[in-house]
C-alpha positions as MATLAB code, in Angstrom:
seq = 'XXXXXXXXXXXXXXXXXXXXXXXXXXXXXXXXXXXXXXXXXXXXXXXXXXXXXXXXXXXXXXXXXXXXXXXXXXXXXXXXXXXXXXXXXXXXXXXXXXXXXXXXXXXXXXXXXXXXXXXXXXXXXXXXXXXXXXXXXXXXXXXXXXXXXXXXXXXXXXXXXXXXXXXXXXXXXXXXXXXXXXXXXXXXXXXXXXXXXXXXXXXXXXXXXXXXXXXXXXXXXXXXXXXXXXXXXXXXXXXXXXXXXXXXXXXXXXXXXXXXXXXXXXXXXXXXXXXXXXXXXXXXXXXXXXXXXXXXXXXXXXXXXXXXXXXXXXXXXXXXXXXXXXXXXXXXXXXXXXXXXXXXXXXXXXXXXXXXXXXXXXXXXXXXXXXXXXXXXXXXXXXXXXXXXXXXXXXXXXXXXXXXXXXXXXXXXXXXXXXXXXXXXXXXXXXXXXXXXXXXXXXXXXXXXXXXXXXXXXXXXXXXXX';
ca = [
     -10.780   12.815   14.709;
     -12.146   14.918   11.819;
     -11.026   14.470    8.366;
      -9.027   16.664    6.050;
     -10.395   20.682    6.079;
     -11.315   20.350    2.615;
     -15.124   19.997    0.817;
     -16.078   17.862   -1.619;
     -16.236   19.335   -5.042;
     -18.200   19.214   -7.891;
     -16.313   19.213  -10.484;
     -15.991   17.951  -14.378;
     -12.592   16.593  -15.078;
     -11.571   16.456  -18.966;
      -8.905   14.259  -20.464;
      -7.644   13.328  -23.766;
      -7.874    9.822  -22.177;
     -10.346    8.627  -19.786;
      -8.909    5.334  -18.654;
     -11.678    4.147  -16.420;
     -10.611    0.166  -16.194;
     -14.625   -0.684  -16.099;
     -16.867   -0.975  -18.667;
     -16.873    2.076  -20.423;
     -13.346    1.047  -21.464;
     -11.104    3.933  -22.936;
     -12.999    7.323  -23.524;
     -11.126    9.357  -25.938;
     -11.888   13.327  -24.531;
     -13.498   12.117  -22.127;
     -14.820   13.706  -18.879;
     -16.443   12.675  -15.630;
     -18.911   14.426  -13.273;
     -18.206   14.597   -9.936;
     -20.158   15.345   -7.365;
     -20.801   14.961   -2.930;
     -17.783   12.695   -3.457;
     -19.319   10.397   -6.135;
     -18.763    9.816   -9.792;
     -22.334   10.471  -11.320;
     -20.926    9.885  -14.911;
     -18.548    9.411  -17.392;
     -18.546    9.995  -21.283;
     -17.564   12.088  -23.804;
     -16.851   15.742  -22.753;
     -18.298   17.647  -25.340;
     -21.960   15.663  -24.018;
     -21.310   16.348  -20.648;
     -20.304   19.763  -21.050;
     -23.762   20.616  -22.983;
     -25.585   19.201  -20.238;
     -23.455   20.924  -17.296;
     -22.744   24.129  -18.279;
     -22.569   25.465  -14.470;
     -20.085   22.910  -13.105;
     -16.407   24.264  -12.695;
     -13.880   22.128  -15.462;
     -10.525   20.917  -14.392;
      -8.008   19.660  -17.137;
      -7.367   20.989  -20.685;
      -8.297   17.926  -22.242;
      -4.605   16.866  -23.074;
      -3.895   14.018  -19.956;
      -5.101   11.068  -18.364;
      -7.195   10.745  -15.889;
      -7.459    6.936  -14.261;
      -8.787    5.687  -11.411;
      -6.524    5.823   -8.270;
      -3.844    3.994   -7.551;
      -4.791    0.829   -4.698;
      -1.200    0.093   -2.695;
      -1.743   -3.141   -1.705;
       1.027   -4.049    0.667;
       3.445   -1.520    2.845;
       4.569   -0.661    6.159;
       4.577    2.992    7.347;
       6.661    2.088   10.707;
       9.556    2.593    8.244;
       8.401    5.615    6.882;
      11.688    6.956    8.686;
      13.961    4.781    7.969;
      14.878    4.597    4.214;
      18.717    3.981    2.625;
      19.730    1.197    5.111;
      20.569   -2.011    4.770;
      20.046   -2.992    0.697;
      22.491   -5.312    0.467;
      21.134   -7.439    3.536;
      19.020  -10.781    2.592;
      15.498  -10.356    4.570;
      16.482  -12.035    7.204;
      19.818  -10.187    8.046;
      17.948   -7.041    7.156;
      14.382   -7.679    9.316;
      17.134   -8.391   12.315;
      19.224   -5.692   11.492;
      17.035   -2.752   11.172;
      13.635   -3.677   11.697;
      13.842   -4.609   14.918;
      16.201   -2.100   16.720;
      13.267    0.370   14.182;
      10.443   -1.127   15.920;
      11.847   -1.123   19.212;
      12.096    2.558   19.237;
       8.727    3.843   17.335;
       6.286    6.048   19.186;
       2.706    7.269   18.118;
       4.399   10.909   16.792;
       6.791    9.107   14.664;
       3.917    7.065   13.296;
       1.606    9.655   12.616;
       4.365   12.190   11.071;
       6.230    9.721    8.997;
       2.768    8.443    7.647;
       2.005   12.473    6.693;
       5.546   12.494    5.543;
       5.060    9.389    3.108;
       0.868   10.204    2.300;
       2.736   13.563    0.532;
       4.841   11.122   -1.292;
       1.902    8.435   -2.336;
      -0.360   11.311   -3.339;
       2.334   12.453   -5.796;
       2.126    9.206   -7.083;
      -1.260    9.103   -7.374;
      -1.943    6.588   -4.789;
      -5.536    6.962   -3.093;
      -6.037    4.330   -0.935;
      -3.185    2.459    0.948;
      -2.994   -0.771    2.812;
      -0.827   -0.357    5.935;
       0.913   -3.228    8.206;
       2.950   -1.158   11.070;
       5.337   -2.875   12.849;
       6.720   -2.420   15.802;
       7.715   -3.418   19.633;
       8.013   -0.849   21.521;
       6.016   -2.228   24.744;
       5.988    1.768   25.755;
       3.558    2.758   22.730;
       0.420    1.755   21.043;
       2.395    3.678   18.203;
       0.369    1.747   15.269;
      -2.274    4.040   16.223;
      -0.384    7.234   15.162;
      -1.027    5.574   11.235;
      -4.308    6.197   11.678;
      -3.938    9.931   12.852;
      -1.443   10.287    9.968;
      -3.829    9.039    7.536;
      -6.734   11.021    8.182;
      -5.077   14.716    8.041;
      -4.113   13.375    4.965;
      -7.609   12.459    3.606;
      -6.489    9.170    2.205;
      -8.309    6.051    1.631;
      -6.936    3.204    4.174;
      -6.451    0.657    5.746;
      -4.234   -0.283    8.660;
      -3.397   -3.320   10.454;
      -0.433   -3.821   13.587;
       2.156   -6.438   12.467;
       2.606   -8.020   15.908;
       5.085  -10.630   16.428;
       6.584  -11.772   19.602;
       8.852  -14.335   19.099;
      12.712  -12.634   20.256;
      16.174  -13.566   19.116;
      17.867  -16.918   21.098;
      18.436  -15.655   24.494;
      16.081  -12.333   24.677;
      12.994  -12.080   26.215;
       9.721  -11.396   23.870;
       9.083   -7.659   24.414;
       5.172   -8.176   24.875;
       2.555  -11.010   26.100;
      -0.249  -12.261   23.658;
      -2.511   -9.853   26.237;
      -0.560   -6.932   25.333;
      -0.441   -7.181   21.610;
      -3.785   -8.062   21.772;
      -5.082   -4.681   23.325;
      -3.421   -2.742   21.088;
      -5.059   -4.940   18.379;
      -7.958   -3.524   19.929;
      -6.989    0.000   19.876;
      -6.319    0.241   16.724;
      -9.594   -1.629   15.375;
     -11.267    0.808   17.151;
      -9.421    4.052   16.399;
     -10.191    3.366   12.712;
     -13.379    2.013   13.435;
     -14.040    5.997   14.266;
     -12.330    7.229   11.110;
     -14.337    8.529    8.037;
     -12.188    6.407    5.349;
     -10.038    3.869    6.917;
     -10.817    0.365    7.721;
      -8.707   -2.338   10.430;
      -7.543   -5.799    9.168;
      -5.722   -7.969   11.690;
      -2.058   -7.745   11.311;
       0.269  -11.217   11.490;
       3.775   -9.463   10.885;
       5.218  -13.627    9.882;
       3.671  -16.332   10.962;
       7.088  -17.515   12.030;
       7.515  -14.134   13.825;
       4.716  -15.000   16.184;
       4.357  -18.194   18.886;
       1.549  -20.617   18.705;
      -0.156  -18.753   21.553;
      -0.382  -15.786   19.497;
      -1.245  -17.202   16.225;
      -4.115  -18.950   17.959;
      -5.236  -15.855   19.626;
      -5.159  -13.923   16.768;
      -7.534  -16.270   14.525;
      -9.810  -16.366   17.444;
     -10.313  -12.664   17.523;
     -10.745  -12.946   13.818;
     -13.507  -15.150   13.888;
     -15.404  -13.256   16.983;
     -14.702   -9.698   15.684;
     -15.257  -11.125   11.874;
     -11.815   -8.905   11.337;
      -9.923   -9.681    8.043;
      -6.237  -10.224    7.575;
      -3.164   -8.796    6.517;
       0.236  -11.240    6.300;
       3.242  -12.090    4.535;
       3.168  -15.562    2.849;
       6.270  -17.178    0.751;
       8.155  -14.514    0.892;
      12.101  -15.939    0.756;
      13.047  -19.453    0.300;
      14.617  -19.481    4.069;
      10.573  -19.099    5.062;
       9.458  -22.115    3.707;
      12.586  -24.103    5.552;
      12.159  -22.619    8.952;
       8.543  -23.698    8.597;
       8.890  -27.162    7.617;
      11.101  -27.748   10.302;
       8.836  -25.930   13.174;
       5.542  -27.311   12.284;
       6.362  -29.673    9.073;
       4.785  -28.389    6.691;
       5.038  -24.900    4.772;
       3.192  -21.450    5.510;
       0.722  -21.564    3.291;
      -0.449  -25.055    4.129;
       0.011  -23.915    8.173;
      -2.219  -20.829    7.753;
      -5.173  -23.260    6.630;
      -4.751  -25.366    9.498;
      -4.818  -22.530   11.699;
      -7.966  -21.541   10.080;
      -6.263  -18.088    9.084;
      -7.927  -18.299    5.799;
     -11.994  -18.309    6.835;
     -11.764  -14.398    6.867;
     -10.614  -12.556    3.777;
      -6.799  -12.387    3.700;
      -4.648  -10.250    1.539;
      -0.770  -11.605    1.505;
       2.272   -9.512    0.722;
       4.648  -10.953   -1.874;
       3.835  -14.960   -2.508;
       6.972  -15.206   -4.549;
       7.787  -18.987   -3.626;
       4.356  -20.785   -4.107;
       4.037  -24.232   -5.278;
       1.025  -25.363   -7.735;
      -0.752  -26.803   -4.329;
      -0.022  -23.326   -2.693;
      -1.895  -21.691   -5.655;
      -4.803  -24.331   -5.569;
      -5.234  -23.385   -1.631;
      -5.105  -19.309   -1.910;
      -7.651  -19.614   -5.048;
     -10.382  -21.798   -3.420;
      -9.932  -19.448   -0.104;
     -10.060  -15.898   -2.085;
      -7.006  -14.829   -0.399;
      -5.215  -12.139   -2.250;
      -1.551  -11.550   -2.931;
       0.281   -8.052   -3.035;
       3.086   -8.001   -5.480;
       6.041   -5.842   -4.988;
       8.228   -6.064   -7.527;
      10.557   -2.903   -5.834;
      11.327   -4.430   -2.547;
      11.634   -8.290   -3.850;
      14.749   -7.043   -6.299;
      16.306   -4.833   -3.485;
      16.151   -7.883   -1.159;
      16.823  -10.656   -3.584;
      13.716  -12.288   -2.737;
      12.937  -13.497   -5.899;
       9.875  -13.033   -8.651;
       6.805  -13.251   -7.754;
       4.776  -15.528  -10.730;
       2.383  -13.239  -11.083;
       0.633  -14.992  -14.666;
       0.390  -18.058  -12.961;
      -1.612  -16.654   -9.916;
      -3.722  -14.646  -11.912;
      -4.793  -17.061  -14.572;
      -5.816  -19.238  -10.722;
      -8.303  -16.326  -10.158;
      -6.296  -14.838   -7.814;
      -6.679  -11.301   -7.020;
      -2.829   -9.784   -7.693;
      -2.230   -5.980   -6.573;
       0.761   -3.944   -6.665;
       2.364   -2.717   -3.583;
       5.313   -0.636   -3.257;
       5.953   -2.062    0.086;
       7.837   -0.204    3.189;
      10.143    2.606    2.599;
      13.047    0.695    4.415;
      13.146   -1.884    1.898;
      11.909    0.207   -1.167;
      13.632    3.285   -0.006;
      10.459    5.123   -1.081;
       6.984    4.968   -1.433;
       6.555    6.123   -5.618;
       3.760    3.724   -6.856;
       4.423    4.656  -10.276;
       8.095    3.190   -9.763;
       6.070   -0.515   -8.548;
       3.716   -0.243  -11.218;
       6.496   -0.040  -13.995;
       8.632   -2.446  -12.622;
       5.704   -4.938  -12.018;
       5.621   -5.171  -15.615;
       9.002   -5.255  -16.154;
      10.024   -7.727  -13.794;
       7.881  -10.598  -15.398;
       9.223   -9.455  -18.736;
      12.505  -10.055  -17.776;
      12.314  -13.282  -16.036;
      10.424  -15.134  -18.422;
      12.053  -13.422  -21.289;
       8.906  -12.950  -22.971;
       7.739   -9.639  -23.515;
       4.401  -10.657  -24.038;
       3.480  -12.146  -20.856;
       2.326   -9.120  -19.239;
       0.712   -5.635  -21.104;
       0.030   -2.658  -19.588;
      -3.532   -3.566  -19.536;
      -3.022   -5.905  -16.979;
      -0.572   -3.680  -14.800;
      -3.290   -1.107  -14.812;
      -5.685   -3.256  -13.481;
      -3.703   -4.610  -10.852;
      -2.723   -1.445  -10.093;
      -6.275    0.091   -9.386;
      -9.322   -2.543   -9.906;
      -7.637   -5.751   -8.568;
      -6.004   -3.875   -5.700;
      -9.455   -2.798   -4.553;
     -11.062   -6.301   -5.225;
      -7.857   -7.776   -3.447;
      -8.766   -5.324   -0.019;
     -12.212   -6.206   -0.603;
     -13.283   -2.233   -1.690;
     -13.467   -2.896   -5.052;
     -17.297   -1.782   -4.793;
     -16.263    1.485   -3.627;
     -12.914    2.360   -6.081;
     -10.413    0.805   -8.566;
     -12.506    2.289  -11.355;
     -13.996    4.873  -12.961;
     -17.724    3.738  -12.936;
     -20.777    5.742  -11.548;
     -21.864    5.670   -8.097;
     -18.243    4.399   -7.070;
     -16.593    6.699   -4.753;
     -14.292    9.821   -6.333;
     -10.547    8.534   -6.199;
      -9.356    9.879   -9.192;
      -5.808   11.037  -10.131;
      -5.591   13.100  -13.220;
      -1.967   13.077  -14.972;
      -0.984   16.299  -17.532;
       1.564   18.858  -17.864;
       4.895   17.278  -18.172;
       6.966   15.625  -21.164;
       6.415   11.875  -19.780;
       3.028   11.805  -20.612;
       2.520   14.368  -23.834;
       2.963   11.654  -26.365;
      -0.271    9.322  -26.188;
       0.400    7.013  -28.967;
      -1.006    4.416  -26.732;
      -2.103    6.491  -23.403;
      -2.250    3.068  -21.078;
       0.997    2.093  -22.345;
       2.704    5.187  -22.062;
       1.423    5.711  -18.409;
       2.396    2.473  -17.001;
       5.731    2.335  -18.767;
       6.588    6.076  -18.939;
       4.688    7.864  -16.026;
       6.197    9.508  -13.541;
       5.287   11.754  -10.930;
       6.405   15.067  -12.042;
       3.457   14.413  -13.745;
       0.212   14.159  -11.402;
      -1.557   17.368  -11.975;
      -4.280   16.478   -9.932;
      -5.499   13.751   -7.131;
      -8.867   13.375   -4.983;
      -9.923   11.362   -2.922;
     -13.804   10.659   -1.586;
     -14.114   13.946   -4.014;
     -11.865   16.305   -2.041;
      -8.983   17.554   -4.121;
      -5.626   16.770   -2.281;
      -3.352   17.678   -4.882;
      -3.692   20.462   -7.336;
      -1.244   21.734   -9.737;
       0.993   19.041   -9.013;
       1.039   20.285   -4.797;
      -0.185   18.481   -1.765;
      -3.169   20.604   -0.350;
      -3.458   19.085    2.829;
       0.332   18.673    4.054;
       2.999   20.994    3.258;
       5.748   19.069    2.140;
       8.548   21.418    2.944;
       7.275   21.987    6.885;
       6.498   18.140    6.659;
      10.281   17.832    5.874;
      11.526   19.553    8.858;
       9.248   18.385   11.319;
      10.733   14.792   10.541;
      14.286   15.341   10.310;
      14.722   15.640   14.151;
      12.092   12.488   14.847;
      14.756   10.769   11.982;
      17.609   11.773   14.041;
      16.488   10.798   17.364;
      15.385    7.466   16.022;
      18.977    6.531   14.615;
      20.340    7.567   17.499;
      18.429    5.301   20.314;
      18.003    2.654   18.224;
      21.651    1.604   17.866;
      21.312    2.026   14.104;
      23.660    5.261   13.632;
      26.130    3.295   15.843;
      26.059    0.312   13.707;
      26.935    1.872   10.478;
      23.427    1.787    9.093;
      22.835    4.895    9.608;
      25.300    7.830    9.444;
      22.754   10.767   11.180;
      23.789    9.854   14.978;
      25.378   12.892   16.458;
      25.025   14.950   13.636;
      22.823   18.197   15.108;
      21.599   19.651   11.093;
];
């Protein structure tokens, strides 16, 4: 499949700030040349300027332009399924609307509710997004529609299936290990043939999935060399249920399994013990934090000082839009910060600095791309979003502060990604979001309806026919 219908530009972006989160540090009206999707260079803009006289200038010098954003952790299978369920614990709400969800999903609704939500992420200046779809619909390889989805886009990404096939007490699992397996397959292949996505091996819970699988799975891993994508220490009620199947906690599990020889990024790790934190440091594996979804769900905090001082790699996700109800990274990266603040009561413990970072650099070092993006350096790859034009960022006493704490995204002017502009003047160039809107409202509707969701008060779209 080709990629978005857009060239590459060359182009020389100016800023009042040039945030670059690499070792240029903070360029004050600063610019950066870009060129065959590559940053050739960054500096000052009246130096650049002299020297490229001929090369077309975008920004009047009064906003920020920062690498883009990395979303470390989310899952586009609910892409169509936001406002349900927020005052269910993660169990009651993964039973409640995640599965009867899953069950239902297709390839369309993949690939149009990831265009739907790529709109959305763009406008937040996300660039590159780590995907885990879920699903069990034995009729569909619908993970595959992500990567369809993804591509018309022109984002950065990378997609994994969230398999798991152990069913509720008296239900039979909806697929065999030899059935999730092919579509494993599938889908490492379909994005092996995409221009800017990348396959990880998905593990929806390791409680979600029987021995048979888990053991399957870290077999392909090590023949395929395929990294992972998981959740680890999410909720309390985790840890519990895994003591008592296996007798000892996830964490410690997923090393015995051997889950942790490839690179492994893990959404949340909000209830890790001091041995937990010794085992993901001396294995690289990488946590995504998101603060959103753990508040909506109750989850907990995720002790986010505590695993970075370890050396661990912390990103920011904004996780799925069922249990964020939307996909605004600027939202996550605020209340990443503020979330830590609050809990510790220290305001201190966290600056914007850091939140930055995590936001762009870590994220990429945490997916293993941090050679490619996460910051403004040359010969990294052009994922830049440039933020001007609205009231929330035309004070710049402090221009890091004031976009991780006052950002939002009425006020991203500008996004590319691999060097090909996907939003300009604050629009998405490559979707429409109005016809975007109205091709998903019936898909919405149909999946309410079939999945038993409408009919059990989640959702109040069944029957309706506008």
């Amino acid at each position: 499949m080709s990629g978005p219908p857009l060239a590459r530009e060359e182009v020389l972006i100016r800023a009042a700030w040039v945030l670059t989160v690499g070792p240029e540090g903070d360029v004050p009206d600063g610019a950066v040349h870009v060129r065959d999707g590559r940053i050739v260079s960054v500096g000052p803009y009246e130096a650049l300027r002299a020297a490229l006289p001929g090369v077309p200038v975008t920004g009047d010098g009064t906003g920020l332009l920062i690498p883009g954003f990395v979303n470390t952790h989310t899952h586009l299978s609910e892409a169509l399924a936001t406002g349900m369920g927020s005052e269910l614990t993660l169990f009651e709400w993964g039973a409640g609307i995640v599965g009867p969800l899953g069950s239902v999903l297709t390839e369309e609704d993949a690939r149009e509710g990831t265009r739907l939500r790529a709109v959305e992420m763009l406008l937040s200046g996300v660039t590159t997004v780590n995907d885990m779809f879920v699903h069990c619909n034995p009729d569909a390889y619908a993970s595959l529609g992500v990567v369809a989805g993804l591509e018309s886009a022109g984002m950065r990404g990378v997609v994994s299936f969230g398999a798991e096939d152990i069913a509720a007490p008296g239900e039979p699992a909806w697929a065999d290990v030899t059935r999730i397996m092919a579509e494993q397959e599938a889908l490492a292949q379909s994005a092996s043939d995409a221009e800017l996505i990348v396959y990880r091996y998905g593990v929806g819970t390791l409680l979600g999935q029987s021995d048979e699988l888990l053991e399957a799975g870290v077999d392909a891993c090590r023949s395929h060399g395929w990294a992972v994508h998981t959740h680890l220490a999410e909720v309390r009620e985790e840890l519990v249920a895994a003591t008592q199947r296996w007798g000892v906690r996830t964490i410690p599990h997923a090393l015995r399994l051997g889950l942790f020889e490839r690179p492994l990024i893990a959404g949340h790790g909000v209830w890790v013990t001091e041995p937990d934190i010794d085992i993901l440091a001396s294995h690289d594996v990488a946590i995504a934090h998101n603060p959103v979804a753990n508040m909506i769900l109750g989850s907990g905090v995720c002790p986010v000082p505590r695993l970075r001082k370890a050396g661990i790699a912390v990103g920011i996700g904004t996780d799925g839009a069922a249990s964020n109800d939307g996909q605004d990274m600027l939202q996550a990266v605020k209340m990443a910060a503020l979330l830590q603040k609050v809990h510790t009561l220290d305001p201190s413990v966290i600056d914007a600095s850091d939140v930055l970072r995590m936001a762009t650099l870590d994220g990429a070092r945490a997916l293993g791309l941090d050679h490619l993006v996460g910051s403004i350096e040359p010969g990294k790859r052009a994922d830049l979003v440039l933020l001007q034009d609205s009231v929330c960022v035309s004070v710049l006493h402090d221009p890091c502060g004031q976009l991780v704490y006052g950002a939002s995204p009425r006020s991203v002017r500008e996004v590319w990604v691999d060097g090909r502009n996907l939003v300009s003047d604050h629009a998405c160039t490559v979707i429409d979001e109005r016809e975007q809107i109205e091709v998903c409202r019936p898909l919405t509707r149909r999946i309410a309806e079939t999945s038993g969701l409408a009919s059990a008060g989640f959702s109040r779209l069944g029957g309706r026919t506008t």
